[in-house]
C-alpha positions in Angstrom: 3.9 3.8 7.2 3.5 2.4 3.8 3.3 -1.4 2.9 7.1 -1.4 3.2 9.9 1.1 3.7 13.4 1.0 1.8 14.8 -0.6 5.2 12.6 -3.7 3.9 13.4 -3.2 0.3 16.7 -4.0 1.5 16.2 -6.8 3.2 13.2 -8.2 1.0 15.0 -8.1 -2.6 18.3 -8.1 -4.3 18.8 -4.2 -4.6 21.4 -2.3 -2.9 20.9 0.4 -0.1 21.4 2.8 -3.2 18.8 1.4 -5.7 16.3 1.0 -2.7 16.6 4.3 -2.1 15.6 5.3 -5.9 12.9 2.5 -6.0 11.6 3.4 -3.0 9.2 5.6 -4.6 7.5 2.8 -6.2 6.3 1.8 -2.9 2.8 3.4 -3.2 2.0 2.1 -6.9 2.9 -1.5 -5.2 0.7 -1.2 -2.0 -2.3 0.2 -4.6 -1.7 -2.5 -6.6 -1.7 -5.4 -3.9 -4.5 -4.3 -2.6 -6.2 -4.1 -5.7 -4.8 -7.7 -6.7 -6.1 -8.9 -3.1 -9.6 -6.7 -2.8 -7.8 -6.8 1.1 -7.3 -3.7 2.9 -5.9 -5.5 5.4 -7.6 -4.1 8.1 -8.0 -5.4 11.6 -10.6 -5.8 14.3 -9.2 -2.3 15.8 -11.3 0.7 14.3 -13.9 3.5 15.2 -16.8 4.2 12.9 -18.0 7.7 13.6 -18.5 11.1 12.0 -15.6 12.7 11.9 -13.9 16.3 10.5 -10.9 16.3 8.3 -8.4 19.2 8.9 -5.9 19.8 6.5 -3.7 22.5 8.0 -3.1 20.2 11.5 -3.6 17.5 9.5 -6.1 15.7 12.1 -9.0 13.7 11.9 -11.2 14.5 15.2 -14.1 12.1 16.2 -17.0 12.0 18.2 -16.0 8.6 19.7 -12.8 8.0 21.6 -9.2 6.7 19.7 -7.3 6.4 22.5 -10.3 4.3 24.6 -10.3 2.3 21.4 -6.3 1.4 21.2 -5.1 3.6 18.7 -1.3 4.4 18.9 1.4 6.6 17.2 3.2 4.8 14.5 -0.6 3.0 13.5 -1.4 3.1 9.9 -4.5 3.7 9.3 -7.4 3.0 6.3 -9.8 5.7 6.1 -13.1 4.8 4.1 -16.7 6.0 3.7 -15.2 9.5 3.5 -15.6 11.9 0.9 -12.2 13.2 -0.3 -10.0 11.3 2.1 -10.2 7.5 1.9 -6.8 6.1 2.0 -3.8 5.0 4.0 -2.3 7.7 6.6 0.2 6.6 9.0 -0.8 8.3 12.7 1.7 10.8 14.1 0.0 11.4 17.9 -3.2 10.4 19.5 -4.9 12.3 21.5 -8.5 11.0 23.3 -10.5 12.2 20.1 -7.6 13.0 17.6 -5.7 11.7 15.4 -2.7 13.5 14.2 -1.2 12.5 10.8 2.4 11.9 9.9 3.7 14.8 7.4 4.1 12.4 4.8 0.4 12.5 3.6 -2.1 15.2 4.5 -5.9 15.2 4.5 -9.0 17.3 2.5 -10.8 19.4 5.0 -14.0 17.6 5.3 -16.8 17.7 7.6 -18.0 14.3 6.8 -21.6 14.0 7.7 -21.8 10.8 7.6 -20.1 7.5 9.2 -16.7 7.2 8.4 -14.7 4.1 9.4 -11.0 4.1 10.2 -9.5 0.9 10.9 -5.9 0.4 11.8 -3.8 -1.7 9.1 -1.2 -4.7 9.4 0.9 -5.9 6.6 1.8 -9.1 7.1 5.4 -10.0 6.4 4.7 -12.5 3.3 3.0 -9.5 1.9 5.8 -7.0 2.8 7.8 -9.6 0.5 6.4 -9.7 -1.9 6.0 -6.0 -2.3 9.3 -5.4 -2.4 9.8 -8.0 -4.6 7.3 -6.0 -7.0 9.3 -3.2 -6.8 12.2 -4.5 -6.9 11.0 -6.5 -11.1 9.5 -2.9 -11.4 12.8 -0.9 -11.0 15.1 -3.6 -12.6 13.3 -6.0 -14.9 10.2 -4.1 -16.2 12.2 -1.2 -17.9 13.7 -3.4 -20.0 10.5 -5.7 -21.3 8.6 -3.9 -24.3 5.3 -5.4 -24.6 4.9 -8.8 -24.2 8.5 -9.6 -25.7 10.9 -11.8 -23.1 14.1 -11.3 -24.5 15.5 -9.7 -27.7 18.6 -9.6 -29.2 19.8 -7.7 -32.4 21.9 -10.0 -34.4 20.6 -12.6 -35.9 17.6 -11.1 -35.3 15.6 -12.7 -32.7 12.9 -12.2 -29.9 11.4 -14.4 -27.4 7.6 -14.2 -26.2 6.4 -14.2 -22.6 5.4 -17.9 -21.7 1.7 -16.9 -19.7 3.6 -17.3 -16.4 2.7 -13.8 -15.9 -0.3 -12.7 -13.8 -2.5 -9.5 -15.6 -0.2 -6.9 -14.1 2.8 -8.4 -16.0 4.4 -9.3 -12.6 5.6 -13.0 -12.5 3.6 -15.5 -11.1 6.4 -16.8 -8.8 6.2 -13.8 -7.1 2.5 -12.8 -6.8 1.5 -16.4 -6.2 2.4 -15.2 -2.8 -0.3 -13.2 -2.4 -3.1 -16.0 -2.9 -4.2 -16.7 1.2 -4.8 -12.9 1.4 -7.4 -12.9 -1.8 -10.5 -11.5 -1.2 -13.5 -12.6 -3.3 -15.5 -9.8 -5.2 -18.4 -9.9 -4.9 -20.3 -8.2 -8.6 
């Protein structure tokens, strides 16, 4: 599951069951971007590093080592990383001792990886499902309608209004990703 669904755009922001259902596709550009904002996966302690084999058709991801001996349910998501065409955010369909199955809504490279691959089970936590759909939510109403840096604008007597630095460097307000500071990871260059 992503980030957020349009269940929690709902209940998140100000936009109706209609325009959640349009912005919802926004969703995936948000979670990207919060977790490049954060450098946080958001991973948990639950995971199996292994070498594992991609299979796009069934869209599965077999391992060596044991999911199901590990704790990993249906309904997980998932990070896949150290892969070669696959890292990314899947959400589990099935498990199955060394399988997992993948929901249709993503599907996978067929890959034999080689080498150690590390999946790790994700959790959103709610302050960050907020603000997500707050994102989306400025994205799908408030964005649109900004050109540039300009705040407002009006056409007679002329007139235009510049953004007062209260915005972070994606353009988002502060008030909004300020949020996101506890889950901040430190790069490391």
């Amino acid at each position: 599951m992503p980030i957020i669904t349009k269940s929690d755009l709902e209940a998140y922001s100000g936009l109706t069951a209609t325009s959640a259902s349009a912005a919802a596709s926004l969703i995936p550009v948000i979670q990207e971007r919060i977790t490049m904002m954060t450098n946080n996966q958001f991973l948990t302690d639950l995971h199996l590093q292994d070498e594992v084999t991609f299979a796009n058709r069934a869209r599965t991801i077999v391992a060596g080592g044991s999911y199901a001996g590990k704790g990993f349910a249906a309904d997980d998501d998932i990070y896949v990383y150290g892969s070669y065409r696959n890292d990314g955010y899947y959400t589990v369909q099935s498990v199955a001792t060394v399988t997992l199955t993948l929901t249709s809504a993503k599907s996978v490279v067929a890959e034999l990886s080689g080498r150690s691959v590390l999946i790790s089970v994700v959790r959103w936590p709610e302050a960050v499902k907020q603000t997500a759909a707050l994102m989306v939510e400025y994205d799908y109403t408030t964005r649109p309608k900004l050109a540039g840096n300009i705040k407002s604008h009006s056409l007679g007597p002329f007139s235009e209004t510049f953004t007062s630095g209260e915005e972070d460097q994606y353009g988002y307000p502060r008030k909004i990703t300020d949020a996101l500071t506890p889950y901040r990871i430190a790069r490391v260059m």
